[in-house]
C-alpha positions as CSV (number, residue, x, y, z in Angstrom):
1,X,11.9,10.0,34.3
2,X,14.8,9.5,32.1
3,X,17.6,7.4,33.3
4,X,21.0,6.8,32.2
5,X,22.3,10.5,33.1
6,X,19.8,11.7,30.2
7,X,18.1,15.0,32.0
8,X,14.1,15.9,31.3
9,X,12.8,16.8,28.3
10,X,10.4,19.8,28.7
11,X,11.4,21.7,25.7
12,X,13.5,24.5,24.1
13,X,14.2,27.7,23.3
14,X,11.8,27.7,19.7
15,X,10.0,24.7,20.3
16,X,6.7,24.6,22.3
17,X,5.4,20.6,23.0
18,X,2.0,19.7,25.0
19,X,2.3,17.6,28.1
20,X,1.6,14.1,26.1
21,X,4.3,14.9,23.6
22,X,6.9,15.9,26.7
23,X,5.9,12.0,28.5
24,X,6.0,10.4,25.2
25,X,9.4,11.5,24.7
26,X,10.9,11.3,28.2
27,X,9.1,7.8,28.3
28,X,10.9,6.5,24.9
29,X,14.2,8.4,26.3
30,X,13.6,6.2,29.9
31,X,12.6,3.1,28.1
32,X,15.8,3.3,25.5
33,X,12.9,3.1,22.8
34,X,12.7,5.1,19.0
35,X,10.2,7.2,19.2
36,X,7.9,7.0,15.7
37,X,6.6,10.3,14.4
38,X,3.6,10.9,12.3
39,X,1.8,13.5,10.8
40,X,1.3,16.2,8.3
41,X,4.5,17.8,7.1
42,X,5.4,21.3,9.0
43,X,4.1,19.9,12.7
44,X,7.6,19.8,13.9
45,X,8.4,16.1,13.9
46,X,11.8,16.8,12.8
47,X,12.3,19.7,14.7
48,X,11.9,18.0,18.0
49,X,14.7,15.6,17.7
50,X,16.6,19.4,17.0
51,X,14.8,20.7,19.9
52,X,16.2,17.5,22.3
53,X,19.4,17.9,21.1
54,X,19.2,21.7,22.3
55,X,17.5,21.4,25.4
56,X,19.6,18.1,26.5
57,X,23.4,19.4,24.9
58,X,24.0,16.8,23.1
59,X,24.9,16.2,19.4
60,X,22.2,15.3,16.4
61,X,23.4,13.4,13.6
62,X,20.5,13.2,11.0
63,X,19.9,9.8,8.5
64,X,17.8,11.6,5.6
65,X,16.4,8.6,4.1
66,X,16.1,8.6,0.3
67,X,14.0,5.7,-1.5
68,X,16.8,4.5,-3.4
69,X,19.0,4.1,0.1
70,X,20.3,1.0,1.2
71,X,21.0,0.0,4.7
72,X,24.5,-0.2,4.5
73,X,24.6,3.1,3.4
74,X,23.7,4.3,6.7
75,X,25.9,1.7,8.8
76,X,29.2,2.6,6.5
77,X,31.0,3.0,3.5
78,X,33.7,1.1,2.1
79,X,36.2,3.9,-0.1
80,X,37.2,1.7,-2.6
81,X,37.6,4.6,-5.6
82,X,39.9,6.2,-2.9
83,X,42.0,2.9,-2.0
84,X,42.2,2.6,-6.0
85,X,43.8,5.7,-6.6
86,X,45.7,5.9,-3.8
87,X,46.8,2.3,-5.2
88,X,47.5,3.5,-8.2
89,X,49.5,7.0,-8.1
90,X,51.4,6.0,-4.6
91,X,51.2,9.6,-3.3
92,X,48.7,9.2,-0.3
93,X,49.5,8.8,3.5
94,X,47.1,6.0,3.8
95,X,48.4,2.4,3.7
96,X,46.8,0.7,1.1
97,X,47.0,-2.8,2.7
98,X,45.0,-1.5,5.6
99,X,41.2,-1.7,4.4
100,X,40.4,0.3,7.7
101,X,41.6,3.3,6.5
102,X,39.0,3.6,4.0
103,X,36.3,2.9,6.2
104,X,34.1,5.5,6.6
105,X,31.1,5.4,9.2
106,X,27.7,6.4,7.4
107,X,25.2,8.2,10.0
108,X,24.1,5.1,12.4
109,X,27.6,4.6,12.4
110,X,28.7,7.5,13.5
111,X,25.6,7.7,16.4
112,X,27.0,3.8,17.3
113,X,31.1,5.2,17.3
114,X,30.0,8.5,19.2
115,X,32.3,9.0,22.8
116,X,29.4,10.7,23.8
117,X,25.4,9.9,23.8
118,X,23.6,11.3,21.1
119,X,20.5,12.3,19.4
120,X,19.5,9.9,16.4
121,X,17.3,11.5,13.6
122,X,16.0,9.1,10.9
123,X,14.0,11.5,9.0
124,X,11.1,10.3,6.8
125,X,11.6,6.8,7.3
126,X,8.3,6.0,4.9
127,X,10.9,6.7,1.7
128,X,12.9,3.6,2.6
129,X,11.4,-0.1,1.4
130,X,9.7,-2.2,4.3
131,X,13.5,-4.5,4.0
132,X,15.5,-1.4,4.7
133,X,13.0,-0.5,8.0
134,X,13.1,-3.9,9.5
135,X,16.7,-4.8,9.1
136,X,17.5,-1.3,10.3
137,X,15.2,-1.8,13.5
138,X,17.2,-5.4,13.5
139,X,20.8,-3.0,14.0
140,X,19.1,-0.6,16.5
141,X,17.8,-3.3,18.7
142,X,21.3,-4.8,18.9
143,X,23.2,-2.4,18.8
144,X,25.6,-3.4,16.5
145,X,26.6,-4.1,13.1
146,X,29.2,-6.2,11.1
147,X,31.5,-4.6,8.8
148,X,32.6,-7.6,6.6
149,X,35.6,-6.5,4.8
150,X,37.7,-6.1,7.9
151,X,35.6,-8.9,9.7
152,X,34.9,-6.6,12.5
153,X,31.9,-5.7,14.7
154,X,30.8,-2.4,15.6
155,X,29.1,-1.9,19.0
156,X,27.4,0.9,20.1
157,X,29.1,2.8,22.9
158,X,26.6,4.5,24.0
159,X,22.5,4.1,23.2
160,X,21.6,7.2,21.1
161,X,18.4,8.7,21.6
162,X,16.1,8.2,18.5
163,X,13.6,10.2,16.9
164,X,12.2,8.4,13.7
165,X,9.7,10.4,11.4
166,X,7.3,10.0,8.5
167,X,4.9,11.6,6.9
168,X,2.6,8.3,6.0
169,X,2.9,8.4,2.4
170,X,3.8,4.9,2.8
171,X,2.6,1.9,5.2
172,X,5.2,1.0,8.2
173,X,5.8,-2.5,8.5
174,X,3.6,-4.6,11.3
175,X,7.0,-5.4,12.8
176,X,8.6,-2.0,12.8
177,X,5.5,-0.3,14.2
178,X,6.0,-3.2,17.6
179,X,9.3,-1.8,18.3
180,X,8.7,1.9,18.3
181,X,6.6,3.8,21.1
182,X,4.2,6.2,18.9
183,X,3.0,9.8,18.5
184,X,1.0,11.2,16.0
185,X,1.5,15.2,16.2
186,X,-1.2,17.1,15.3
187,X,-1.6,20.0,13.8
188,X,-1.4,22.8,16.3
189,X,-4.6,24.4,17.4
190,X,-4.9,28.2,17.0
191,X,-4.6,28.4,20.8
192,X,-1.8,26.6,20.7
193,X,-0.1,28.4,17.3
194,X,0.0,31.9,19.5
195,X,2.1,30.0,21.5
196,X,4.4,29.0,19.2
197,X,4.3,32.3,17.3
198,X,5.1,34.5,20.5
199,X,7.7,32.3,21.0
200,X,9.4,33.1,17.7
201,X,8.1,36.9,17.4
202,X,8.2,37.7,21.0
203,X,7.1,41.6,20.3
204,X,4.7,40.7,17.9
205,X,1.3,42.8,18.1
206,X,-1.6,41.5,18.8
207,X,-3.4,42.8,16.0
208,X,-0.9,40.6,13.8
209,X,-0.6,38.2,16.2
210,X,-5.0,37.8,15.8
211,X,-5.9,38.5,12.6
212,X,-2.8,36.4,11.1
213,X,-3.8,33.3,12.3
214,X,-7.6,33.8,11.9
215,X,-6.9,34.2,8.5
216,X,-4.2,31.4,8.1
217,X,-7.0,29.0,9.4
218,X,-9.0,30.1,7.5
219,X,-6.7,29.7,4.6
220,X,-6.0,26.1,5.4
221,X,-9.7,25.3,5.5
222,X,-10.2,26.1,1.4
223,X,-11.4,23.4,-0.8
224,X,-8.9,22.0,-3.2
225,X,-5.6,22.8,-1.6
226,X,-3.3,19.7,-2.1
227,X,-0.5,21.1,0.3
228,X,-1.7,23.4,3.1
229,X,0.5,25.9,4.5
230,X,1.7,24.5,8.0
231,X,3.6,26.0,11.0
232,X,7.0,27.3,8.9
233,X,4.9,28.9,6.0
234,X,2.5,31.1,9.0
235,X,6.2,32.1,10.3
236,X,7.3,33.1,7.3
237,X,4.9,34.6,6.5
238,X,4.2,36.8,9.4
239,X,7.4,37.7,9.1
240,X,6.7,39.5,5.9
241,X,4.1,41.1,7.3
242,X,6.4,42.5,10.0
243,X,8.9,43.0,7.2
244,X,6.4,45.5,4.9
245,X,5.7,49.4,6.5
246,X,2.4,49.5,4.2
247,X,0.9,46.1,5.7
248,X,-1.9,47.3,8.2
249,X,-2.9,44.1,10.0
250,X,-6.8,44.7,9.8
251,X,-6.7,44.5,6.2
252,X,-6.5,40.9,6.2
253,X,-9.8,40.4,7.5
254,X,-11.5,42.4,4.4
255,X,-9.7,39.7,2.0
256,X,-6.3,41.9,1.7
257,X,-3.8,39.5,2.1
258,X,-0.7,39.9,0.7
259,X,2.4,37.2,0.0
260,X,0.6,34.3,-1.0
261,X,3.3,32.7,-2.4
262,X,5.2,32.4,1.1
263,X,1.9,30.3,2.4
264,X,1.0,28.6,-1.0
265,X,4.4,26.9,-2.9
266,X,2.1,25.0,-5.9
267,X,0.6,27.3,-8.7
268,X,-2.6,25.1,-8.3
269,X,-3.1,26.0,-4.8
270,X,-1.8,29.6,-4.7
271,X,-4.5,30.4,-7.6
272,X,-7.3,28.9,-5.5
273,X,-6.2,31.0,-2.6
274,X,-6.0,34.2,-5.1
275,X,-9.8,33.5,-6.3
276,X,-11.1,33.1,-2.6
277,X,-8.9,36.5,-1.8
278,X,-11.8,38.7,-3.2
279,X,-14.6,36.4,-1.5
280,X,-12.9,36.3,2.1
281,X,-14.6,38.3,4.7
282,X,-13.9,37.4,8.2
């Protein structure tokens, strides 16, 4: 489906996608579209754009987006602390009269300046003000950027691939949202979570393999959790279960469940968890 010499995406070696995730992408890859991520954190949004990267060979260069970020920060910097001192003690191998030299490319740059196609991840776009989002959409669309202390224009050489995520702690703009093809990934169902476990603990047993996940859905289901565990804190988790000779896997269905703190990372949440503990018969 993907054209442009950009191969199929069906996944990679540690990353497991359904069939509407795999067209989603390979349409947004055909179409030359970002591809808008939501849902809740640990559902592998940014992990795919890792996984295509993988799976395709090609490079990932990650924007983290901070709230305080501007979007010339992500186009490029302009050195000027460096092209002062350099100015000033005379010992550098730069020429100071050339402002190019202390130009450096922030991380769309670099995707824009790339010899090669490659994978674009804006991560947690949601932190960035609805300005930064539609002006950066503005660039993408494009393709190009001014950089107006040398007067020049950047072009992209090549269309990267991009993978934009966010967790919805903040509304996208109307405008954004129409120039993105969407996916909200959900959170894996327990069918689908032995998938992705036996992918990452390929000699796992099955006692583990059932009565983990029987109780980490059951876990999750607890009233009063702000932050459930997700995907990462079951696979940690598990393997500390692997990790300890003394854990016997049927304990955890007569409320025995040890290492809470890998699933439960606020002292709120990890106490409610500890006062089920005694309560939890499965």
């Amino acid at each position: 489906m993907p054209k442009n010499n950009v191969a199929e995406f069906t996944g990679a070696s540690k990353y497991i996608l359904d069939d509407e995730l795999a067209r989603i992408v390979n349409i947004s890859m055909a179409l030359e579209m970002p591809l808008l991520l939501k849902g809740e954190p640990g559902t592998g949004k940014t992990m795919l754009a890792y996984a295509i990267a993988e799976a395709l060979n090609m490079k990932l260069i990650v924007l983290n987006v901070k709230s305080s970020m501007k979007l010339i920060d992500a186009l490029y910097q302009y050195d000027t602390l460096t092209r002062l001192n350099d100015s000033r003690f005379g010992d550098s191998k730069r020429d100071v009269s050339n402002i190019k030299e202390y130009i450096r490319m922030g991380k769309i740059g670099q995707a824009f300046t790339s010899e090669e196609k490659v994978v674009l991840l804006i991560d947690e776009i949601d932190k960035a003000d609805t300005d930064f989002q539609d002006d950066m959409l503005d660039v993408l669309d494009q393709m190009q950027f001014d950089i107006i202390e040398i007067d020049a224009t950047i072009k992209a050489k090549h269309r990267p691939v991009i993978i934009i995520t966010s967790n919805s702690k903040k509304d996208l703009s109307d405008p954004f949202l129409g120039r993105c093809n969407f996916h909200h990934i959900a959170f894996p169902e327990p069918d689908m979570m032995k998938r992705i476990i036996n992918v990452h603990f390929p000699d796992i047993s099955r006692d583990i393999l059932e009565n983990s996940i029987k109780v980490f859905y059951k876990m999750r289901e607890f009233r009063g959790i702000e932050k459930k565990p997700a995907t990462r804190e079951l696979i940690n988790w598990i393997r500390a279960l692997k990790a300890d000779p003394d854990f016997k896997a049927k304990h955890l269905l007569k409320g025995d469940i040890p290492y809470l703190g890998v699933l439960f990372k606020k002292s709120p949440d990890y106490n409610i968890a500890k006062s089920y503990m005694n309560r939890m018969r499965i």
